[in-house]
C-alpha positions in Angstrom: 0.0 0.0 0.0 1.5 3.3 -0.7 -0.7 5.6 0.7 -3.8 5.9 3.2 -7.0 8.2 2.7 -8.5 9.4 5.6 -12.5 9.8 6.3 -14.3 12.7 7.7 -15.4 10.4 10.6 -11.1 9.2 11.2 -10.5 12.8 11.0 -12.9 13.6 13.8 -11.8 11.4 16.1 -7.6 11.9 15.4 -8.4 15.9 15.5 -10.4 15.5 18.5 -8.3 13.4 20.4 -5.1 15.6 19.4 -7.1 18.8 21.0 -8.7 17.2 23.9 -5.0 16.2 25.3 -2.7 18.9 23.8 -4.9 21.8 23.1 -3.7 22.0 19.5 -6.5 22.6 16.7 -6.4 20.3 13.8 -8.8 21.9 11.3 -10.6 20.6 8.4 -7.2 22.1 6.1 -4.9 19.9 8.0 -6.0 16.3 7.1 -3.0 16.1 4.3 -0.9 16.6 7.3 -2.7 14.2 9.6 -2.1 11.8 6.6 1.6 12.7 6.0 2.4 12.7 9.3 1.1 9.5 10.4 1.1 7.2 7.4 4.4 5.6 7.9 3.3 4.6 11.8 0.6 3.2 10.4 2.3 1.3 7.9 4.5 -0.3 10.7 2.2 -0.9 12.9 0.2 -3.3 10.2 -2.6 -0.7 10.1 -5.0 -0.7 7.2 -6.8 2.4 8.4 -6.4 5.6 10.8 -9.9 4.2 12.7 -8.0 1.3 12.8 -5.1 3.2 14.2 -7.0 5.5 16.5 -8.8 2.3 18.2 -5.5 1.3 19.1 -3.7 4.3 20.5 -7.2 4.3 22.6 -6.5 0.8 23.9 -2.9 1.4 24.5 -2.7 1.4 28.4 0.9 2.7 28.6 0.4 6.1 26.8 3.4 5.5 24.6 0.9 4.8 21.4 0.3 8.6 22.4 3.4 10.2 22.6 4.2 9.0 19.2 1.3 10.2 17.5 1.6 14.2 19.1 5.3 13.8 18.6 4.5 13.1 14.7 2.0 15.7 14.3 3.4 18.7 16.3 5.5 21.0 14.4 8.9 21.3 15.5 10.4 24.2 13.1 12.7 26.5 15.0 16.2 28.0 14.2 18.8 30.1 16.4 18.2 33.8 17.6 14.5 33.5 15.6 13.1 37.3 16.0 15.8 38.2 16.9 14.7 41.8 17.9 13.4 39.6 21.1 17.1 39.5 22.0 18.0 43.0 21.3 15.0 43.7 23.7 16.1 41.4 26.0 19.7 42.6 26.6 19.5 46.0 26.3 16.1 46.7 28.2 15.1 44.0 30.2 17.9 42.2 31.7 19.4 45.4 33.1 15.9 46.2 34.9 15.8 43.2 36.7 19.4 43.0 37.9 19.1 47.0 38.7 16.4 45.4 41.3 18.7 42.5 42.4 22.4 44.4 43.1 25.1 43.1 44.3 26.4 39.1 44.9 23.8 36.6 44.3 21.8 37.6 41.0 19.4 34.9 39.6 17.5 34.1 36.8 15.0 32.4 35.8 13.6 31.7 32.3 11.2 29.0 30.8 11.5 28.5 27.5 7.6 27.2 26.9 7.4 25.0 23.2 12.0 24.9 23.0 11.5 22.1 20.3 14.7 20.7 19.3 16.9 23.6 21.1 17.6 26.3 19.7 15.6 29.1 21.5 16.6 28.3 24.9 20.8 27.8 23.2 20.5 31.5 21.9 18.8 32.7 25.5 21.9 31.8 27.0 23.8 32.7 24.9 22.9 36.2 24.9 22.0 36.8 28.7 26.1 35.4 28.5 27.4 37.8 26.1 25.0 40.6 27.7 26.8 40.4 31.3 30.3 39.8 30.4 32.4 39.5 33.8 29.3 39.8 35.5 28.1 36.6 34.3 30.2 34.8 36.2 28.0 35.4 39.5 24.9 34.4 37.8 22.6 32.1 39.1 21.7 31.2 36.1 18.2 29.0 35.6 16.5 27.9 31.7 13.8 25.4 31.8 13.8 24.3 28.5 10.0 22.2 28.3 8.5 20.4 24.7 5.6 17.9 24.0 7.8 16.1 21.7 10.3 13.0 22.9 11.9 13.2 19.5 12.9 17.2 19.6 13.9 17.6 23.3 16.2 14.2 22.7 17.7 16.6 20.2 18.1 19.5 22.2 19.4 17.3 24.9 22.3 16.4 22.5 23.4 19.8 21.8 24.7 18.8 18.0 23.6 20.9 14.6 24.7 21.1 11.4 26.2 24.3 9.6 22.9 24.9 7.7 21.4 24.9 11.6 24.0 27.3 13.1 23.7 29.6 9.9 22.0 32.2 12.0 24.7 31.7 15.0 27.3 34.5 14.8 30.7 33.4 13.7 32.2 34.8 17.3 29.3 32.9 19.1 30.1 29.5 16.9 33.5 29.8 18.5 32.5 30.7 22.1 29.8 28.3 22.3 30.0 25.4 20.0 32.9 22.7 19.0 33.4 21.4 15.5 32.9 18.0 15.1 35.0 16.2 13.4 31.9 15.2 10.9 31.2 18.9 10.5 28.6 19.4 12.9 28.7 21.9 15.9 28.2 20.4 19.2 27.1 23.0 22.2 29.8 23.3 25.0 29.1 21.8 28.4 29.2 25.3 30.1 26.2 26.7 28.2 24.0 23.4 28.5 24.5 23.3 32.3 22.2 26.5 32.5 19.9 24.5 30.6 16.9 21.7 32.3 15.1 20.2 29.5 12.0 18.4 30.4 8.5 17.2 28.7 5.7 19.3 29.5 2.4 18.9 28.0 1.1 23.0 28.3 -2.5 21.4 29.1 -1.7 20.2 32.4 -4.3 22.3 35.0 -0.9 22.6 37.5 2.7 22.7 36.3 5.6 20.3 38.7 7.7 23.8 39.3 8.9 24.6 42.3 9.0 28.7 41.9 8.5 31.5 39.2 10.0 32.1 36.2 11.2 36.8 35.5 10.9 35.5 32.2 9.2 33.3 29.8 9.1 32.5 26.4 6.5 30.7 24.7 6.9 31.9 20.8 4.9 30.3 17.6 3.0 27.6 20.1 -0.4 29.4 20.4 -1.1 29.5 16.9 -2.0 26.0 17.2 -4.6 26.6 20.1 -8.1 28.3 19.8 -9.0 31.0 22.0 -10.3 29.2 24.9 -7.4 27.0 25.6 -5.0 30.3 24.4 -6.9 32.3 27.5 -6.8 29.6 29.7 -2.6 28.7 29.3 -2.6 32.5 29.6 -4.0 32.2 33.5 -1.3 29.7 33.7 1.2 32.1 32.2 0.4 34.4 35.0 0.4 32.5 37.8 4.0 30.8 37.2 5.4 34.5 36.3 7.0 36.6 39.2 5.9 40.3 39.6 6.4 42.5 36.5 7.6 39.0 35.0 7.6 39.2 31.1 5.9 37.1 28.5 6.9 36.8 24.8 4.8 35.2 22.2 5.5 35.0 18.5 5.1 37.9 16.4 2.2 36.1 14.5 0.3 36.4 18.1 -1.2 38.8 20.1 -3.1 38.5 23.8 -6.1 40.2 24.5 -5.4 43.4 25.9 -9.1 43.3 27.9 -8.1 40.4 30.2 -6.3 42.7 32.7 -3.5 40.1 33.3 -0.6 41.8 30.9 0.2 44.7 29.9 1.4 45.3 26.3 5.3 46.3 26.1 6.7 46.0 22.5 5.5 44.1 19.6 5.1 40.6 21.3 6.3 41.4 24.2 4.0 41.5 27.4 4.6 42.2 31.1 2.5 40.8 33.8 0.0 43.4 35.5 
């Protein structure tokens, strides 16, 4: 068989299931996806149809039937330093407000990089809070929880490796700082930038998040496009309540929050601080 076709009624209850335990929205454009995505696990699994297939993942009491089919359907496109006015913004505005608050020894920080697919946002975040301090960096309590749906991209991130087309966006000087050439052409990040870095599965739908404090900053960039507006508001709420004081929130520059729900405030484009 080289190919499957998939039924209004198959793509109800794959869509369905995909939103009722990850929040994303499948519409009706995305069944060539749904088919793309998936028609190679059916064809290992012996499948001769997605009901077929969905039955199973249904039946499958250890969750793992699950984990494969979000980690085939999410979206995991990223690159280094992407928008990268975020950084400018970062460095030059926002880091030295909060350590203007926190003077002297003892300065922490603490980001969460919300939807860090395979790496590369919560890489450049330390990278440039690094490169921002200097000297100073060396006193840094320095804190990135790095947190993805997907096995398949945070075992990537975990490794640290890219190719040269990947690092394209990495400045030459940074390249050098940072990364190690691999002998198979590859840059592989150092030890002392991945050691800022926790990376952990997170499924954003969870009602209560396993942290132990607050995050001054977090990211969560190109992730609520897949979401309607109810789950969007109600991660939001969540947002808020794992955000310190004055914490800030960036979203992608394709999204906006509502303005009317008195929880942020609107800073720069796509940049938010909590009310």
């Amino acid at each position: 068989m080289n190919g499957f076709d998939i039924t209004a009624e198959e793509f109800h209850l794959i869509s369905s299931l995909v939103y009722d335990k990850f929040g994303i929205n499948l519409g009706e454009h995305k069944q060539s996806l749904v088919i793309e995505r998936l028609q190679k696990v059916l064809r290992q699994g012996g499948f001769s149809s997605f009901k077929e297939y969905y039955y199973s993942v249904m039946q499958d009491s250890t969750g793992q039937a699950l984990l494969t089919l979000i980690d085939k359907i999410s979206t995991n496109h990223t690159f280094f330093f992407r928008e990268s006015d975020h950084f400018d913004v970062l460095t030059t505005a926002i880091l030295p407000e909060i350590f203007n608050k926190q003077p002297g020894m003892g300065q922490s920080l603490r980001l969460w990089s919300a939807g860090c697919s395979s790496g590369e946002e919560p890489y450049s975040l330390a990278m440039a809070i690094s490169e921002s301090l200097g000297q100073k960096n060396n006193n840094l309590d320095l804190g990135i929880l790095a947190t993805d749906i997907s096995v398949t991209a945070l075992e990537s991130a975990s490794r640290g490796v890219y190719s040269e087309a990947q690092v394209s966006q990495v400045p030459l000087l940074f390249r050098k700082r940072y990364f190690t050439l691999t002998p198979d052409g590859n840059w592989a990040v150092k030890e002392n930038l991945k050691k800022a870095i926790l990376f952990r599965r997170l499924n954003l739908m969870r009602q209560v998040y396993p942290f132990k404090g607050k995050f001054q900053l977090i990211f969560c960039r190109n992730v609520m496009i897949y979401f309607d507006a109810p789950t969007r508001n109600a991660l939001l709420g969540r947002f808020y309540n794992y955000l310190e004081p004055n914490g800030y929130l960036f979203v992608g520059h394709s999204e906006s929050l509502d303005r009317s729900s008195g929880l942020f405030k609107y800073i720069k484009p796509a940049i938010y601080q909590k009310l």
